[in-house]
C-alpha distance (Angstrom), angle and dihedral (degrees) to the residues before:
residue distance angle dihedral
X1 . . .
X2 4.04 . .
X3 3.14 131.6 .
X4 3.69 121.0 -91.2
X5 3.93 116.3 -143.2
X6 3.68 130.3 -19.7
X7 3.98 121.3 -97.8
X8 3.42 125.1 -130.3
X9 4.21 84.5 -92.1
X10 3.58 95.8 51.2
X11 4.14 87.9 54.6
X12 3.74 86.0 52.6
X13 3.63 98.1 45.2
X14 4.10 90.8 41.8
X15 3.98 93.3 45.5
X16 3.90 91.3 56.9
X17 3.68 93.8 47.0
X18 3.85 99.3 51.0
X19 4.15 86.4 44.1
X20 4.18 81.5 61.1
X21 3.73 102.0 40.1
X22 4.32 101.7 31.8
X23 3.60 106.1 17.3
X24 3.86 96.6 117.6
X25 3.54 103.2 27.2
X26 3.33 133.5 116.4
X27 4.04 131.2 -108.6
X28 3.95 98.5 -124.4
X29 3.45 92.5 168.1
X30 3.84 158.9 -4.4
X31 3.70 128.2 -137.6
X32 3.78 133.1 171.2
X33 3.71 123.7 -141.6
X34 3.42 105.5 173.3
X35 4.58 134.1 -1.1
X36 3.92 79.5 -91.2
X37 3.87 106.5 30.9
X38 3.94 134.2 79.2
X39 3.58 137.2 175.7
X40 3.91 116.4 -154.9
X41 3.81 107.9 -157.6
X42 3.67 112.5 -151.4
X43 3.27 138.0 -179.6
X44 3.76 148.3 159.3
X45 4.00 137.3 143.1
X46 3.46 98.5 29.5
X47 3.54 86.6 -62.2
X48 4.23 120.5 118.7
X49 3.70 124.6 -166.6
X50 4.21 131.1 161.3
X51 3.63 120.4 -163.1
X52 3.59 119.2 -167.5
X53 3.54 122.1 -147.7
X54 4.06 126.1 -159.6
X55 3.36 117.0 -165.2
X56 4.24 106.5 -121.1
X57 3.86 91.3 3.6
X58 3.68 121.4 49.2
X59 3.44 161.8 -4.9
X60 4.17 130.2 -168.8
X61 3.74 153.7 131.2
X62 4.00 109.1 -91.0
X63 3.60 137.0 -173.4
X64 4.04 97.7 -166.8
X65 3.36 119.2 118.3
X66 3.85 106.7 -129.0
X67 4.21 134.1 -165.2
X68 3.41 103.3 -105.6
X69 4.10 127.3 -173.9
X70 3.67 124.1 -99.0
X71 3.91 86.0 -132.5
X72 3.70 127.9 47.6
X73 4.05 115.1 -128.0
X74 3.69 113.8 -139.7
X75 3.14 119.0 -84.9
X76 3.60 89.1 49.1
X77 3.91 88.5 51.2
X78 3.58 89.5 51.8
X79 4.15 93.5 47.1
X80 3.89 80.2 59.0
X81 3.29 96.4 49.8
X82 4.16 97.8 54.7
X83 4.13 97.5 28.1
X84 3.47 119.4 23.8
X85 3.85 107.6 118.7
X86 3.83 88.5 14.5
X87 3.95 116.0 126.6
X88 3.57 124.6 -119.7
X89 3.75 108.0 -115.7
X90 3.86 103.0 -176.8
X91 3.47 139.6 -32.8
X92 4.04 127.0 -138.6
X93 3.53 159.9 -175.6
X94 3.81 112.3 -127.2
X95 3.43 111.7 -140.4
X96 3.73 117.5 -53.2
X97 3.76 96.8 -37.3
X98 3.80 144.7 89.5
X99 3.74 99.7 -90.0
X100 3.96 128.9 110.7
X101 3.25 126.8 -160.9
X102 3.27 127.2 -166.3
X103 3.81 139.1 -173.1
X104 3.65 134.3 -139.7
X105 3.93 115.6 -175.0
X106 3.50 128.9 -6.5
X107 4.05 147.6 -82.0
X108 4.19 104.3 -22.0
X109 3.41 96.1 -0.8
X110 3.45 105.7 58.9
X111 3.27 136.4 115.0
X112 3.95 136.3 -156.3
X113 3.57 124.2 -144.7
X114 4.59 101.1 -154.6
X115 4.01 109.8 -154.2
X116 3.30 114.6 -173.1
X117 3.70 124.3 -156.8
X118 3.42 114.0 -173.5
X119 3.67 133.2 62.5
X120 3.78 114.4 5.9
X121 3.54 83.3 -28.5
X122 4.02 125.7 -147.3
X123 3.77 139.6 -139.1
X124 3.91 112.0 -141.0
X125 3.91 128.9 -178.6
X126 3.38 118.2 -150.0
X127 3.74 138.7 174.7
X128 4.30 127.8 -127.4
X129 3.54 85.9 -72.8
X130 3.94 97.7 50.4
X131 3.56 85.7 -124.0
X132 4.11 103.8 153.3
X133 4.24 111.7 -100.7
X134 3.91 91.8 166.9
X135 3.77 143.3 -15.1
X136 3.65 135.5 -168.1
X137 3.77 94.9 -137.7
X138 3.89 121.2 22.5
X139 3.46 118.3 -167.4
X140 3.87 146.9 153.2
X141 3.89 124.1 -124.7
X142 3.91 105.5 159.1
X143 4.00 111.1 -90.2
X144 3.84 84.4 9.1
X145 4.07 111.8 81.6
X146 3.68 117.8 160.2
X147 3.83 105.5 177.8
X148 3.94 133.8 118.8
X149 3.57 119.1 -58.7
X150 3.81 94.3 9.9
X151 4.00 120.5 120.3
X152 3.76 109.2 -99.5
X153 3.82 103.6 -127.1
X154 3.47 117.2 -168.0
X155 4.01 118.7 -135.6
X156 3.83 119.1 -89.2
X157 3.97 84.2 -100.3
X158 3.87 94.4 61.4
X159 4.07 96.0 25.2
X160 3.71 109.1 124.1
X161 4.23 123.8 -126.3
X162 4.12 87.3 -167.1
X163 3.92 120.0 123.2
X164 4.00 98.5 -107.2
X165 3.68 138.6 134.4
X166 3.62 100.9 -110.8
X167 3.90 109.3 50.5
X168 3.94 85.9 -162.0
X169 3.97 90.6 62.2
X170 3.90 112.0 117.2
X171 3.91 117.7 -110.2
X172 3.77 108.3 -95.3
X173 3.83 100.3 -97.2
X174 3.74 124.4 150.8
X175 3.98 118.4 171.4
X176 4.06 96.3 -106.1
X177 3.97 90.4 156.8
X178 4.15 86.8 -91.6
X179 3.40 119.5 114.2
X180 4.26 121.2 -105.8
X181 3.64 113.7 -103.8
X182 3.85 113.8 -153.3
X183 3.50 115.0 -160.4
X184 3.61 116.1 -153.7
């Protein structure tokens, strides 16, 4: 029997191993396996890597060769559309919790690719600004509203204190081996 989600250690461990293998690459393309799972094709260099994202469970590098649909469903139509041929600039831990985030491009015309691991989990693409462009699973839970053209705030555990422009930014943690430091 598999294992069901990933802890807070196995996001650590997995976030510093995809900043050494696809940090760099390019997003050559997006393909949907499942409502809830993703693989980002990337490529660059003569190197080739897929990750495959599922929403609430995982994230990592595979080699399998998976059934995928002749026709894209939305949201990975609409991945396409904002990252495909984008570069991935970093990937992260934010904060102490089971959220990646992870970059494509740079300065304005960035975009950030949410994944979160806990829970039912959600995908969410947002611009420089981490203003929403798409999510897999809106919803509405008091301060917490994750729909289309909302800010994507980050919860209290992951919110940064750091002097930026965006108070909704994650803190600036990348899994080097050293442990997160949350400062509230």
């Amino acid at each position: 029997m598999g294992k069901g989600r990933m802890t807070l250690i196995d996001v650590r461990a997995i976030a510093k191993e995809l900043n050494e293998r696809i940090c760099g690459l390019r997003v050559q393309n997006v393909y949907h396996l499942s409502q809830r799972t993703y693989i980002f094709k990337m490529g660059g260099a003569g190197t080739k890597e897929q990750v495959i994202m599922e929403s609430g469970i995982r994230i990592h590098l595979t080699k399998f060769k998976r059934p995928k649909d002749s026709m894209p469903n939305s949201f990975a139509t609409k991945l396409r559309k904002h990252i495909r041929g984008k570069r991935l600039e970093k990937i992260q831990q934010v904060g102490t919790d089971r959220v990646m985030d992870m970059q494509f491009g740079q300065k304005e015309r960035a975009y950030h690719v949410i994944l979160e691991l806990y829970a039912q989990g959600n995908i969410i693409l947002t611009d420089c600004n981490y203003r929403i462009l798409i999510v897999l699973r809106s919803h509405d839970k008091g301060e917490s509203q994750v729909s289309v053209g909302q800010i994507f705030k980050f919860s209290t555990r992951t919110r940064t204190h750091k002097n930026t422009n965006d108070p909704a930014a994650p803190e600036e943690t990348t899994a080097t081996g050293d442990d997160a430091q949350n400062t509230e």
